[in-house]
N, C-alpha and C positions, 0 to 999 in steps of 0.2 A: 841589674835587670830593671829599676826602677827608672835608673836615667834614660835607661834604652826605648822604655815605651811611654818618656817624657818627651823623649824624641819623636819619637812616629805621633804622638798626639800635637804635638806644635809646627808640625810641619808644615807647608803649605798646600800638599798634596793629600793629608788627611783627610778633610772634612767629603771633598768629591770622592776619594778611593772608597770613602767608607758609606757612601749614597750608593752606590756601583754596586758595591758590593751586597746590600741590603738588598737592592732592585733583585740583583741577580739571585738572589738565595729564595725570595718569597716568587719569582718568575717559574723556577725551577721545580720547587713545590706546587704548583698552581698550575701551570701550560698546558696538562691534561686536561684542568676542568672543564676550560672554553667549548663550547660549541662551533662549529663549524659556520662562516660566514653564507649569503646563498650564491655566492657566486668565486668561492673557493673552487669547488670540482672542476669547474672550468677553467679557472687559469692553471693548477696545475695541471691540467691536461694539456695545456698549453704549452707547459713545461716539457710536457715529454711528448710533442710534437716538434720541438723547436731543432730539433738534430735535424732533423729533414731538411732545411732550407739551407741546412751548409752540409749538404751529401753532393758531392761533386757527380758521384755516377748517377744521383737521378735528376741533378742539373743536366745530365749532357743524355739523359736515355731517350728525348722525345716528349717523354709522359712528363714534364716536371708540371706543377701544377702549387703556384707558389698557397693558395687559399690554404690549402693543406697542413703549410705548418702552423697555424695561428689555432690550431685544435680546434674543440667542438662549437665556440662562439667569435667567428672569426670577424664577424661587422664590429665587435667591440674592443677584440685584441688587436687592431690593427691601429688602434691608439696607441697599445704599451708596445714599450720596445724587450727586445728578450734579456737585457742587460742583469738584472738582479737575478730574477729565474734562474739563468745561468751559473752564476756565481755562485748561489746557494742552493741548489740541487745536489751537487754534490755531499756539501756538507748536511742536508737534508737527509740521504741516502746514509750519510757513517752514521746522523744518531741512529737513526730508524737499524739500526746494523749492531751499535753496542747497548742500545737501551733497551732494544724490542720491542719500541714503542709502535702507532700505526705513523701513516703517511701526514697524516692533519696532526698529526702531536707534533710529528717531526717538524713539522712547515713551521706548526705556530713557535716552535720554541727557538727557531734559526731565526723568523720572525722579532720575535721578541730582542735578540741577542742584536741586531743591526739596531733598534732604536735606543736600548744600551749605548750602543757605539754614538748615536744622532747624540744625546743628552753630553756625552763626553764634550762633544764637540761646540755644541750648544756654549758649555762651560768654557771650552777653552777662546770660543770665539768673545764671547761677554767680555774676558780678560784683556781685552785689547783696550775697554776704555772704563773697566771699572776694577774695583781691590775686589781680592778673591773672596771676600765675603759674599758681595753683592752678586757675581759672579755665579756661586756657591748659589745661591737663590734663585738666580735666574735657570741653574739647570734642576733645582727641586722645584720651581714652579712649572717646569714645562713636563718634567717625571710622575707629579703627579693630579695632572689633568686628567678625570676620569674617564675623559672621550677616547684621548693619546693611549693610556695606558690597558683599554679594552680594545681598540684596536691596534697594539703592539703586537699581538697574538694573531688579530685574524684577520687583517688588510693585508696583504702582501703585493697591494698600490699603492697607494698613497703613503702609506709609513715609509718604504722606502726610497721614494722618489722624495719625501718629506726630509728624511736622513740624508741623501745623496744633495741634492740640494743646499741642505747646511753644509755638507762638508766642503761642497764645491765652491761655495761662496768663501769661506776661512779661507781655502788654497789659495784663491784668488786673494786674497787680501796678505796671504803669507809671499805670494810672487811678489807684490808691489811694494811690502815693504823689505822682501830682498834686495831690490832692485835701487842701483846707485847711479848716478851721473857721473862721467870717467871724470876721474881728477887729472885737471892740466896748469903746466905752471905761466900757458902763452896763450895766445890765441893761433899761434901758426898750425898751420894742416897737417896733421900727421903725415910723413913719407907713404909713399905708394908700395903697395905690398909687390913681392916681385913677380908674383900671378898677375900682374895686372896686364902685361899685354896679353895675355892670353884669352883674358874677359873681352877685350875689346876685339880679338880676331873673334871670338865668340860670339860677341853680341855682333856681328856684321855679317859674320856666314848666315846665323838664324835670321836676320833683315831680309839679306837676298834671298833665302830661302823662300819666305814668306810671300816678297815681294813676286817671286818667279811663280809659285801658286797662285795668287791672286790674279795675276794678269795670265795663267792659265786658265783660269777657272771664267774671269770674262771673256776669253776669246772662243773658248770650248763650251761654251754651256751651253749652248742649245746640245750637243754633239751628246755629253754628261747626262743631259737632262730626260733623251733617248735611251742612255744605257741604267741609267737607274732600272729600269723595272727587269730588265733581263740579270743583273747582277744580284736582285733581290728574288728573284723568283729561281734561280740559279742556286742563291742560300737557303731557301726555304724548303727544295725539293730536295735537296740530300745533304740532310744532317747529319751523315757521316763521315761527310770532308771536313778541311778544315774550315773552311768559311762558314759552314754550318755552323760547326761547336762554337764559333765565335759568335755567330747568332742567338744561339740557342743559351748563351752566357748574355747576352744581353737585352732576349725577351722575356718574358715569363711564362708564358704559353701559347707558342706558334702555333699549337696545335690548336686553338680555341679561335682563330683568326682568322680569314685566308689571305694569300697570298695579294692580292689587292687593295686591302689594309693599309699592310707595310709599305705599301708600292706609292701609295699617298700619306702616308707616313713620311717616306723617302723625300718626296718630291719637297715636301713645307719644311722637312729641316734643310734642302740645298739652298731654296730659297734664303732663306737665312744666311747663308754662308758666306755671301762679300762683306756683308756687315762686320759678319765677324773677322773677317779676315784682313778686312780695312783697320780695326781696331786694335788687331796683333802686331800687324805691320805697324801701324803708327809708332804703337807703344816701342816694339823692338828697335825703329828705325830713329828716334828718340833719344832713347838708351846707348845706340852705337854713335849716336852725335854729342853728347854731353859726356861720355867714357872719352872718346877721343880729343875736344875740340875744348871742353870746359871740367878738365879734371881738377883744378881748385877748387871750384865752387861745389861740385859734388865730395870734395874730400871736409873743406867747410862745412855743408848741411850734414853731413853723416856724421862730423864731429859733436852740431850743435843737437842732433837730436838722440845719438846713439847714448841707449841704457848699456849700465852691464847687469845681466840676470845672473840667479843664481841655477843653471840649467836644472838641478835636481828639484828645486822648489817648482818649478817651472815644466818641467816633463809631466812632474806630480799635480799640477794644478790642470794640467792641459787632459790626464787621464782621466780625474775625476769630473771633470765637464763634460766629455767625453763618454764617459759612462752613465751621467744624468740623462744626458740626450739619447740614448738608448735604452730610458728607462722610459720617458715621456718627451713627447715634441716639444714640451713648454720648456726642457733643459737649458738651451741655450740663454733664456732670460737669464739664467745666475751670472753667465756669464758678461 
């Protein structure tokens, strides 16, 4: 018995397991005490507005009215994204289910329980370039910052976008150092995969493609630029075709607008469109000429640049980026 918890005491997982574990024992005693922050009521109200924006049937009734879901303070939730909210509602919902507690106990201690997880990470990220003492330190100085640990409880912003953020960042550094340069014993260009002509019919059907729109679209646009408003006022007056519901999937509320809007709406994105369509074409037209005409040197530069990922590290690091940015717009900087 002695040796056994000679063992768990010298391990290298001790010292953090048993910060964790402290955290979580005096969080669990304590989560009632907090008071409620002043702008708690409102995000989780937020919370349980947030089903509405993904109800398919009051997307397509007419009446959708996106302001709706952002609850009762919608100029300032239209910052946060519904990402954590979401995740942790549920689990909100089971304490508040086997504790009995109220809705703000539940919040804060689901609360609490994600910057637990931030400080793990904290730790494990530190280990990248220090011994797990130092390590060890860096996640009891971040544990117990009296700002941190008063608002583990009753920010349900910033903590977790604070947590989501660290995590996001490790994943990302766990991708890169997955990530190998293929080992080759030549310089010669690996054989052509036996999909490959089928890339190159590929990429020249979507050239023509492209190219036969485009020189549609200049020969016909005045002709287009007359039917825009009849095709749009055509989706606007009966939303229970199909061209409606496809409308009505990518306004927010036709019904807040009229028909004249859209109709110049219409016209500035056609405007745009040789641009773009000069640009696709390019690209595809490109693509079907170095597939066919300079397939060495494309098998060359895909040799000289191509990683190998480890896809699960990598799905993983792409979800939790992914979910920062729908926690807050500034997400993507982790990345």
């Amino acid at each position: 018995m002695k040796d056994r918890l000679t063992k768990i005491v010298i391990h290298a997982a001790f010292p953090i397991s048993l910060l964790v574990i402290i955290c979580l024992v005096v969080g669990i005693f304590t989560f009632q005490d907090f008071g409620m922050g002043w702008d708690e009521p409102l995000f989780y109200k937020y919370a349980d507005a947030i089903p509405y924006a993904y109800s398919l049937s009051e997307r397509l009734s007419g009446n959708f009215n996106i302001l709706k879901a952002y609850g009762p303070s919608e100029t300032d939730h239209m910052m946060y994204g519904p990402a954590y909210i979401l995740i942790a509602r549920p689990f909100v919902l089971m304490t508040m289910f086997l504790t009995g507690v109220d809705q703000p106990s539940g919040w804060h201690l689901i609360n609490f329980i994600l910057f637990i997880i931030g400080v793990l990470f904290i730790y494990l990220f530190a280990l990248r370039w220090m011994n797990r003492w130092a390590a060890f330190s860096a996640a009891l100085l971040f544990v117990t910052q009296p700002l941190f640990w008063g608002h583990a409880f009753i920010n349900p912003k910033d903590i977790p976008f604070a947590v989501f953020f660290i995590i996001a960042i490790y994943t990302g550094f766990r991708m890169v150092d997955a990530a190998s340069l293929p080992h080759r014993s030549d310089n010669s260009p690996e054989p052509l995969s036996r999909h490959w002509g089928w890339v190159r019919v590929l990429l020249w059907v979507i050239f023509s493609l492209l190219l036969l729109v485009s020189i549609a679209a200049v020969t016909f646009n005045a002709q287009i630029r007359n039917w825009i408003p009849d095709l749009i006022r055509s989706v606007y007056d009966h939303p229970e075709s199909f061209g409606g519901k496809i409308f009505l999937l990518l306004t927010e509320n036709p019904s807040g607008s009229n028909a004249e809007a859209y109709i110049s709406k219409g016209r500035s994105l056609f405007n745009r469109l040789p641009l773009f369509l000069f640009i696709f074409t390019f690209i595809a037209g490109l693509s079907a000429f170095l597939a066919t005409y300079k397939t060495d040197f494309l098998r060359r530069s895909y040799q000289t640049i191509k990683i190998n990922l480890s896809y699960g590290v990598t799905i993983f690091a792409g979800i939790t980026l992914g979910l920062l940015t729908a926690i807050r717009i500034l997400g993507p900087l982790a990345g």
